[in-house]
N, CA, C and O atoms as a Maestro MAE file, in Angstrom:
{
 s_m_m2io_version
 :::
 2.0.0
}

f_m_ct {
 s_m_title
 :::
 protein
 m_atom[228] {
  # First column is atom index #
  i_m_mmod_type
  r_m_x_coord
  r_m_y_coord
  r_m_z_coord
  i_m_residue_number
  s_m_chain_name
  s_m_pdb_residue_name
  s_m_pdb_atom_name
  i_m_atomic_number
  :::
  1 25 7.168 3.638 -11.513 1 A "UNK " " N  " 7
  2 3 7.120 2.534 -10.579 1 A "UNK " " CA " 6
  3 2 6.085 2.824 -9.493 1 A "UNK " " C  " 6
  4 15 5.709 3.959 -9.202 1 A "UNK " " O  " 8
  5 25 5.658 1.692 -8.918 2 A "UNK " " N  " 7
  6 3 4.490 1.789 -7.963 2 A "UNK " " CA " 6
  7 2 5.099 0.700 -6.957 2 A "UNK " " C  " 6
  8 15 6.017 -0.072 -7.232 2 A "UNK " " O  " 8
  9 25 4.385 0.790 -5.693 3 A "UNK " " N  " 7
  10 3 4.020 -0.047 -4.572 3 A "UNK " " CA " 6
  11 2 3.024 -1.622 -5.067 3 A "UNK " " C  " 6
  12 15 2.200 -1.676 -5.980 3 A "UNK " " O  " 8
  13 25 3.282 -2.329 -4.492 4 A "UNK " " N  " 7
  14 3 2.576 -3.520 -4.248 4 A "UNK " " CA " 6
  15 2 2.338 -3.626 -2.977 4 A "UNK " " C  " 6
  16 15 3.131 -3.154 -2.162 4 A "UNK " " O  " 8
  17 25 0.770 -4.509 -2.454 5 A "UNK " " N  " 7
  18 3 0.804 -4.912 -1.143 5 A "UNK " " CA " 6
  19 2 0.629 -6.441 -1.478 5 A "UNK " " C  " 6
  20 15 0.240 -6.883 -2.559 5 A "UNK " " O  " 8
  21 25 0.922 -7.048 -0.561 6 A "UNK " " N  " 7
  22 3 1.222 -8.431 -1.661 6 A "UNK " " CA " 6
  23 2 -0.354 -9.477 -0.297 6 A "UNK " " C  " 6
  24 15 -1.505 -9.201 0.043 6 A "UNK " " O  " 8
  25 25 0.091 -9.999 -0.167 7 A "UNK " " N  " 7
  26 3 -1.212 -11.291 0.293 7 A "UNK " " CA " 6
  27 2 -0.744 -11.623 1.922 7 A "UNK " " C  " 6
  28 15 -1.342 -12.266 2.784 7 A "UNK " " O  " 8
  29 25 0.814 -10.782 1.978 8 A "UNK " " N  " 7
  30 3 0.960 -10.785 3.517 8 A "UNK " " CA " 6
  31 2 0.292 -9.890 4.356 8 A "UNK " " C  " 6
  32 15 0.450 -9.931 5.576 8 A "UNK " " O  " 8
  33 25 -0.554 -8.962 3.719 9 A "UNK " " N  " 7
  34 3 -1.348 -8.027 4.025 9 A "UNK " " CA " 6
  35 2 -2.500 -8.676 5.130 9 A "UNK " " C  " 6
  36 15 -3.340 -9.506 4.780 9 A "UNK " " O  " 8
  37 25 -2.354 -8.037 6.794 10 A "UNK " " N  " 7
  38 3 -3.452 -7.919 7.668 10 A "UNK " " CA " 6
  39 2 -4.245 -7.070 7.436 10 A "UNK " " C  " 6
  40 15 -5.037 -7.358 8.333 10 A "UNK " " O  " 8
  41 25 -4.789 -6.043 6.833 11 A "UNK " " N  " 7
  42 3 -5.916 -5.718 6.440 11 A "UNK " " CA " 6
  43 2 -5.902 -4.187 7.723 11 A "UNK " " C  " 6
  44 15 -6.913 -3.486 7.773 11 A "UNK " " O  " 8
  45 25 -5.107 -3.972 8.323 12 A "UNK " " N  " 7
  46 3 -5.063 -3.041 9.328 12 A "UNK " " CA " 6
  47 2 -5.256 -1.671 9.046 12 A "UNK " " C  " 6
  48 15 -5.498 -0.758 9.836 12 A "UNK " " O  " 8
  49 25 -5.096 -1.638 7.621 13 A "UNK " " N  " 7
  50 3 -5.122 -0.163 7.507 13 A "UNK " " CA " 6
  51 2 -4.291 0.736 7.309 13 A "UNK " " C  " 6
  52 15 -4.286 1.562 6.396 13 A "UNK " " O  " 8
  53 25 -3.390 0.577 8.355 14 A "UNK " " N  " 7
  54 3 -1.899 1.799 8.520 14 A "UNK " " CA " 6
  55 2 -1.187 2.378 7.512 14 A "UNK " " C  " 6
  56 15 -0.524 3.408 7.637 14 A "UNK " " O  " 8
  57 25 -1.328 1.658 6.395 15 A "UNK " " N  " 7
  58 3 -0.865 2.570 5.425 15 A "UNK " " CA " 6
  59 2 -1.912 3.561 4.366 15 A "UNK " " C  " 6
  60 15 -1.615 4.367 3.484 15 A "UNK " " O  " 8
  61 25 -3.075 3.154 4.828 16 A "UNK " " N  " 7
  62 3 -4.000 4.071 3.888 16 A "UNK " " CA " 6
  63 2 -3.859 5.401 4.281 16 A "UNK " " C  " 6
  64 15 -3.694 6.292 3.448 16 A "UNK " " O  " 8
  65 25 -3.927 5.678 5.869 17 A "UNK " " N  " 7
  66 3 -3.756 7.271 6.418 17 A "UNK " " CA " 6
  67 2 -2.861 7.792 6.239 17 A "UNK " " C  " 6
  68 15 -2.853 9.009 6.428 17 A "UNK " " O  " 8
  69 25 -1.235 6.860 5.621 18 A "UNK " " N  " 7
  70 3 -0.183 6.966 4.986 18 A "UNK " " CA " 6
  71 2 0.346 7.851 4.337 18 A "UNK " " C  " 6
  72 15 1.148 8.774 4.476 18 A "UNK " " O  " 8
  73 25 -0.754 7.010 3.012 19 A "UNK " " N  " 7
  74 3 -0.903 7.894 1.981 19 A "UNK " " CA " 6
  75 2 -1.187 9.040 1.225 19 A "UNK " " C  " 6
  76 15 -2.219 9.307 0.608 19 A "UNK " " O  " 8
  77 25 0.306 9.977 1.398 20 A "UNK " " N  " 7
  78 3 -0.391 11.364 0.864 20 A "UNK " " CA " 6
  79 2 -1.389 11.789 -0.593 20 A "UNK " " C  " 6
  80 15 -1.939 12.850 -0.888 20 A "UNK " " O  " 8
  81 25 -1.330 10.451 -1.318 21 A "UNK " " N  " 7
  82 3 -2.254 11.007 -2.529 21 A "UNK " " CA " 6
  83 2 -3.596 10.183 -2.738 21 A "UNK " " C  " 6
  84 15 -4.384 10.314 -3.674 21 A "UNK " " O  " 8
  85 25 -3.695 9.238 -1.585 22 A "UNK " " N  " 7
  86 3 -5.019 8.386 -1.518 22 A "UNK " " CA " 6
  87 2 -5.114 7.579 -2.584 22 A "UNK " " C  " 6
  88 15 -6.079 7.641 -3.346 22 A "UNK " " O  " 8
  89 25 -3.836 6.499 -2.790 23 A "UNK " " N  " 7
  90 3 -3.963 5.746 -3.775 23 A "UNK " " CA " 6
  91 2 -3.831 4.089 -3.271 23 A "UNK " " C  " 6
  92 15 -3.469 3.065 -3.850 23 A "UNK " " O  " 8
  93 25 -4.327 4.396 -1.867 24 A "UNK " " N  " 7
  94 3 -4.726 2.622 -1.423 24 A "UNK " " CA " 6
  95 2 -6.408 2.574 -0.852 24 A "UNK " " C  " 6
  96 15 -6.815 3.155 0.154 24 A "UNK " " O  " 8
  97 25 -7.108 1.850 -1.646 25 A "UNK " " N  " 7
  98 3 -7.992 1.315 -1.076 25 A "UNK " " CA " 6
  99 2 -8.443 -0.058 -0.974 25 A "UNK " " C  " 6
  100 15 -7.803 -0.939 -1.549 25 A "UNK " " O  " 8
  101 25 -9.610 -0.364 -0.217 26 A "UNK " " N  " 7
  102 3 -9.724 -1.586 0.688 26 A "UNK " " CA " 6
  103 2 -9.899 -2.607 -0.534 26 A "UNK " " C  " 6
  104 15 -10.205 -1.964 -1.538 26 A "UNK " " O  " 8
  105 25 -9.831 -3.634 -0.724 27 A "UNK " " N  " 7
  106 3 -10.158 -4.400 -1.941 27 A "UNK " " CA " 6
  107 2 -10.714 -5.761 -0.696 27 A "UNK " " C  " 6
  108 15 -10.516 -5.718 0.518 27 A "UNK " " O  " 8
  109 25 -11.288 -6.659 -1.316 28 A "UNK " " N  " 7
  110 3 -12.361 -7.649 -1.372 28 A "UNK " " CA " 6
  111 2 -11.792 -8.222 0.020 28 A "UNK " " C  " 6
  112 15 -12.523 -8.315 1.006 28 A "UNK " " O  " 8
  113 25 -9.963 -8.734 0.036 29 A "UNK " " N  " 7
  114 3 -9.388 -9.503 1.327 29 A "UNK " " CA " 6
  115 2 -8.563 -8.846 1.670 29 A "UNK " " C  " 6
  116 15 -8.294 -9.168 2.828 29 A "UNK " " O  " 8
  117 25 -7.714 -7.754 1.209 30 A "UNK " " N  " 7
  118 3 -6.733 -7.409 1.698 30 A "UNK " " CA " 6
  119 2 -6.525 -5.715 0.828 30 A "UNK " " C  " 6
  120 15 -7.369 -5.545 -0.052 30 A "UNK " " O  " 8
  121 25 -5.593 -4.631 1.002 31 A "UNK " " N  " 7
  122 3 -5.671 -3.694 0.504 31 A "UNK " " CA " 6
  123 2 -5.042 -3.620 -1.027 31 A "UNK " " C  " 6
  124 15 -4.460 -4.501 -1.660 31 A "UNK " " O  " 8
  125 25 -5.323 -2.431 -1.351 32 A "UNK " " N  " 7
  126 3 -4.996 -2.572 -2.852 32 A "UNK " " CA " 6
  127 2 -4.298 -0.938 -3.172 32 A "UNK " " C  " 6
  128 15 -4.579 0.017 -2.449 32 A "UNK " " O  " 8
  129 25 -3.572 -0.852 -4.099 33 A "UNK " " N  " 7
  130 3 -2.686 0.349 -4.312 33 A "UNK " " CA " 6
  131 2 -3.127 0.842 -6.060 33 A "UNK " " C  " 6
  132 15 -2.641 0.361 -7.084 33 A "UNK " " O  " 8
  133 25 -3.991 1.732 -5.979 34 A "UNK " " N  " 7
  134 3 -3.835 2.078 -7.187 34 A "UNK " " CA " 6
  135 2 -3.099 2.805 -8.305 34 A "UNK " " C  " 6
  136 15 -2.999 4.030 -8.375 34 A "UNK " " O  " 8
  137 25 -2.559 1.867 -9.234 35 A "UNK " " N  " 7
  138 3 -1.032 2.364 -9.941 35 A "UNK " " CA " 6
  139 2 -0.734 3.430 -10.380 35 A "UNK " " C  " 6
  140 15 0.350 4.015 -10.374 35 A "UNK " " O  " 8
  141 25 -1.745 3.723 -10.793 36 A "UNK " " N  " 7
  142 3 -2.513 5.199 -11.530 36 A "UNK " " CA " 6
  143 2 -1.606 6.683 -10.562 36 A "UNK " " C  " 6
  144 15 -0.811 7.572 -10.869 36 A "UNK " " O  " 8
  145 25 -2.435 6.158 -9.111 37 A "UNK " " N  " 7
  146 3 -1.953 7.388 -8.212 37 A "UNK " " CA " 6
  147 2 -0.630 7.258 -7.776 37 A "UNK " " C  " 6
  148 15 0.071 8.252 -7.585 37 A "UNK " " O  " 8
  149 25 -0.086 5.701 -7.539 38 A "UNK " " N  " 7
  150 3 1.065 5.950 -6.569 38 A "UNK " " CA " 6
  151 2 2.098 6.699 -7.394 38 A "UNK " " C  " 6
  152 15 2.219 6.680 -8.619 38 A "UNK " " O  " 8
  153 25 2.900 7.434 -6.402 39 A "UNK " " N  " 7
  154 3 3.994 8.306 -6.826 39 A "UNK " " CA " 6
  155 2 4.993 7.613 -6.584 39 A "UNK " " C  " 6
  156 15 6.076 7.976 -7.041 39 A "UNK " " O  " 8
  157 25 4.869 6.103 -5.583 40 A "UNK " " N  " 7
  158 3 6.374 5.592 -5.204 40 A "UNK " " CA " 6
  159 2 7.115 6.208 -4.350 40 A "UNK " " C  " 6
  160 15 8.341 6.280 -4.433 40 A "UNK " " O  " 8
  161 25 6.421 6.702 -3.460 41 A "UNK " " N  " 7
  162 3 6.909 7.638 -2.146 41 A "UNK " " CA " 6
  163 2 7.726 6.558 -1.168 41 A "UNK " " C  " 6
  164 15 8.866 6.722 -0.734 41 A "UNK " " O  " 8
  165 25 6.937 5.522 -0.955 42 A "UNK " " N  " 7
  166 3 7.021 4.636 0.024 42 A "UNK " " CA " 6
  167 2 6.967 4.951 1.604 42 A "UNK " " C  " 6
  168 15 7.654 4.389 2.457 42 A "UNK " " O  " 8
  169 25 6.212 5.751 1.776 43 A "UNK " " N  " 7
  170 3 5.772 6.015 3.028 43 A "UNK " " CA " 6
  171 2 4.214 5.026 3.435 43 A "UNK " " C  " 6
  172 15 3.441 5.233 4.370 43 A "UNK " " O  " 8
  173 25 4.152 4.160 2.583 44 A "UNK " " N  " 7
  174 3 3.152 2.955 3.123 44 A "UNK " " CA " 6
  175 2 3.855 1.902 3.347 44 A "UNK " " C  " 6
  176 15 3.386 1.233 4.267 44 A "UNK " " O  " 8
  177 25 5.035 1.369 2.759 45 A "UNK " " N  " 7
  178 3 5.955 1.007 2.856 45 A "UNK " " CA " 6
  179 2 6.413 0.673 4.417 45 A "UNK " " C  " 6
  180 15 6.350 -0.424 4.972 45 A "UNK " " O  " 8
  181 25 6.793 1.672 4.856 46 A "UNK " " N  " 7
  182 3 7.490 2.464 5.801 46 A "UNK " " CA " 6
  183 2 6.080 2.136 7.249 46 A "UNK " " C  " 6
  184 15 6.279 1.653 8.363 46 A "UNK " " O  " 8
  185 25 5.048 2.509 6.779 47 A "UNK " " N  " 7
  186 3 4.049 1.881 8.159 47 A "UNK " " CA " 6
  187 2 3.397 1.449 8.246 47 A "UNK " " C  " 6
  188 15 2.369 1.768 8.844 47 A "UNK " " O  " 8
  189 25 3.775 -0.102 7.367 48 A "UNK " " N  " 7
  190 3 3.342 -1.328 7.054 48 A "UNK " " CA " 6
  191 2 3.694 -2.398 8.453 48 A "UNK " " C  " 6
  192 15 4.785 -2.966 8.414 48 A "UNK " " O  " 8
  193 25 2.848 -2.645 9.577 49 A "UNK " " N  " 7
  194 3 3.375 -3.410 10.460 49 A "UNK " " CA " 6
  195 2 3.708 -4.794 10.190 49 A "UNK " " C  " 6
  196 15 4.149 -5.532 11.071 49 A "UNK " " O  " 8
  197 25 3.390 -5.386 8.282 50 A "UNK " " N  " 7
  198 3 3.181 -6.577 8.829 50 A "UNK " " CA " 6
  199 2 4.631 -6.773 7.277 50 A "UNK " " C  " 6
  200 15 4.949 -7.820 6.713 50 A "UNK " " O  " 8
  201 25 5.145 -5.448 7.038 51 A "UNK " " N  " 7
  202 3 5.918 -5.200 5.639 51 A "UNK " " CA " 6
  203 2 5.336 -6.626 4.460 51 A "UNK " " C  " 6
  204 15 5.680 -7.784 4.223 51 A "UNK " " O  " 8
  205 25 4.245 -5.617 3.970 52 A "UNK " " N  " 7
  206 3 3.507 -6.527 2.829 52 A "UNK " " CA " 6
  207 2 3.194 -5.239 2.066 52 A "UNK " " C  " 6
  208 15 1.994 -5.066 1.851 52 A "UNK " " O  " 8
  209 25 3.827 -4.530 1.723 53 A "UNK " " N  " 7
  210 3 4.401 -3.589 0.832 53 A "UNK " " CA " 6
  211 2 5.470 -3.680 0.129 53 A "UNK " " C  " 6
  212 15 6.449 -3.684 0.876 53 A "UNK " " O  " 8
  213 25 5.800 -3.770 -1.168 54 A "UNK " " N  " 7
  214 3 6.714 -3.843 -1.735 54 A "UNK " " CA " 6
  215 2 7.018 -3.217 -3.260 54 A "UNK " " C  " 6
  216 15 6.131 -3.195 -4.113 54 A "UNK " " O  " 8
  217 25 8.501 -2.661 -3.534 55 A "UNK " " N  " 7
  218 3 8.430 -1.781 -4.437 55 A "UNK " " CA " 6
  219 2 7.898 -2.666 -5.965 55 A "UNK " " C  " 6
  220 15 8.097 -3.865 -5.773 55 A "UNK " " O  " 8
  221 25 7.543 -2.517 -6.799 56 A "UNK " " N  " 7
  222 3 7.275 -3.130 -8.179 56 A "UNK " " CA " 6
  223 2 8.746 -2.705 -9.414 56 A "UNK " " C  " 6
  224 15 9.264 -1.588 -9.394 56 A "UNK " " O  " 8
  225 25 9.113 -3.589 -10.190 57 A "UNK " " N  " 7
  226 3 9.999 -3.104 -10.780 57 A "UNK " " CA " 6
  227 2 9.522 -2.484 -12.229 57 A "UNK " " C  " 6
  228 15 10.342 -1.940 -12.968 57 A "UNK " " O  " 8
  :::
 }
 m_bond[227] {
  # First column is bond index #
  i_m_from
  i_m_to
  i_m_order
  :::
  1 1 2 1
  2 2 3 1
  3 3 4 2
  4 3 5 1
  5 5 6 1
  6 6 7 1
  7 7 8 2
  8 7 9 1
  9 9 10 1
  10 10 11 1
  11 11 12 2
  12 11 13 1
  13 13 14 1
  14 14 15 1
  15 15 16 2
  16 15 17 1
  17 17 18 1
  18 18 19 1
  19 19 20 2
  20 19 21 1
  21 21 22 1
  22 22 23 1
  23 23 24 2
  24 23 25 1
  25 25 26 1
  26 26 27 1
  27 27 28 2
  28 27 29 1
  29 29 30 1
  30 30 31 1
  31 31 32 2
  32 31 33 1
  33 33 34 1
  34 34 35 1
  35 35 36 2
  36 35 37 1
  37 37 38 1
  38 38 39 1
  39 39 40 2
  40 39 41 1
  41 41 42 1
  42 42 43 1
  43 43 44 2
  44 43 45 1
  45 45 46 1
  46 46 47 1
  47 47 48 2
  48 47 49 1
  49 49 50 1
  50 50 51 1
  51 51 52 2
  52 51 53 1
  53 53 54 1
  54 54 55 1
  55 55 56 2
  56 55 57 1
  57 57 58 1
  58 58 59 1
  59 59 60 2
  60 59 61 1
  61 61 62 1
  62 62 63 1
  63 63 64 2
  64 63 65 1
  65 65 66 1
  66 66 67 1
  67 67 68 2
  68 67 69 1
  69 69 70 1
  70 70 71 1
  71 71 72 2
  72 71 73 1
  73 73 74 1
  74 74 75 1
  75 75 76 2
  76 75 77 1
  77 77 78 1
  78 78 79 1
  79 79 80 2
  80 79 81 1
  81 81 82 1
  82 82 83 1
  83 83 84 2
  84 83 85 1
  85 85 86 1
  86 86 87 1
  87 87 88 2
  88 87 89 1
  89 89 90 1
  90 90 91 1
  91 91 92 2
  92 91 93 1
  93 93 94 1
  94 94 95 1
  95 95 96 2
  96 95 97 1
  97 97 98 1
  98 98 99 1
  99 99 100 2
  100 99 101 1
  101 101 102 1
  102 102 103 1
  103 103 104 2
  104 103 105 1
  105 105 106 1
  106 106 107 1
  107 107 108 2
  108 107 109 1
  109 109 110 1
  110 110 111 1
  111 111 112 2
  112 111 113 1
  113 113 114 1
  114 114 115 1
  115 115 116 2
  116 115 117 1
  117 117 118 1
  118 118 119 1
  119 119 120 2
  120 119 121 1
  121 121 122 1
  122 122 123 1
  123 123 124 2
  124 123 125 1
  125 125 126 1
  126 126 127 1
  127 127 128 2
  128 127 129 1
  129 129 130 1
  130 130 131 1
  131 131 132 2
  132 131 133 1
  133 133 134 1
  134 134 135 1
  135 135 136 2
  136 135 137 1
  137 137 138 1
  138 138 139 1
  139 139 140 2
  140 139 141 1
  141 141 142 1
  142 142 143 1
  143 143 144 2
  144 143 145 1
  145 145 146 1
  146 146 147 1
  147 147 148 2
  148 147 149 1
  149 149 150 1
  150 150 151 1
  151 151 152 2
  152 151 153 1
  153 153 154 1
  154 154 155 1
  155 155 156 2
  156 155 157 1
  157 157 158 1
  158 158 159 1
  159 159 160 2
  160 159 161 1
  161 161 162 1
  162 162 163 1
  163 163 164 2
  164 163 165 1
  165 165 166 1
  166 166 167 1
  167 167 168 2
  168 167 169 1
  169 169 170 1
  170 170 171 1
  171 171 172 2
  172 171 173 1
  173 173 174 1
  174 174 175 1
  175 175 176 2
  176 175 177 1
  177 177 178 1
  178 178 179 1
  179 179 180 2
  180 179 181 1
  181 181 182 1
  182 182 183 1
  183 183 184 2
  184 183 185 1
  185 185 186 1
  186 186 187 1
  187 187 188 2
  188 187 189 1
  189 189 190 1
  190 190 191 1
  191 191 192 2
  192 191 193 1
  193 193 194 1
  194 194 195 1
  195 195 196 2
  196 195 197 1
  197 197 198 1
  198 198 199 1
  199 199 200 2
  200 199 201 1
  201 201 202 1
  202 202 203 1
  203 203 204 2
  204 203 205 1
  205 205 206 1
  206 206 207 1
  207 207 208 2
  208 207 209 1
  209 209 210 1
  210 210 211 1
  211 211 212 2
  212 211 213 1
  213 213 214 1
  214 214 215 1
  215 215 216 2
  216 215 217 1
  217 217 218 1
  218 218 219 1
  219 219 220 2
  220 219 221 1
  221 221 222 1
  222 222 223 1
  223 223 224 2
  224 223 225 1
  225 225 226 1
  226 226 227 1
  227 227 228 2
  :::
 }
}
């Protein structure tokens, strides 16, 4: 399982420095989580100010 950031995403950032395995980067409008890396920690989750993070089933 992985993270989603979904389209409620402000673009702020806060969860990229988050991320202990560097599996969010910036995409075209809003951020992007690559599935590959996430471990499903949810510590982007967690310091998401605008919670547009969400688990994937």
């Amino acid at each position: 399982m992985a993270h989603l950031i979904t389209d409620n995403c402000v673009a702020c950032g806060a969860c990229v420095d988050e991320c202990p395995l560097e599996a969010i980067k910036e995409g075209e409008d809003i951020y992007i989580i690559d599935t590959e890396l996430c471990s499903d920690c949810g510590t982007c989750a967690d310091s998401c100010p605008a919670d547009a993070i969400v688990a994937t089933e």
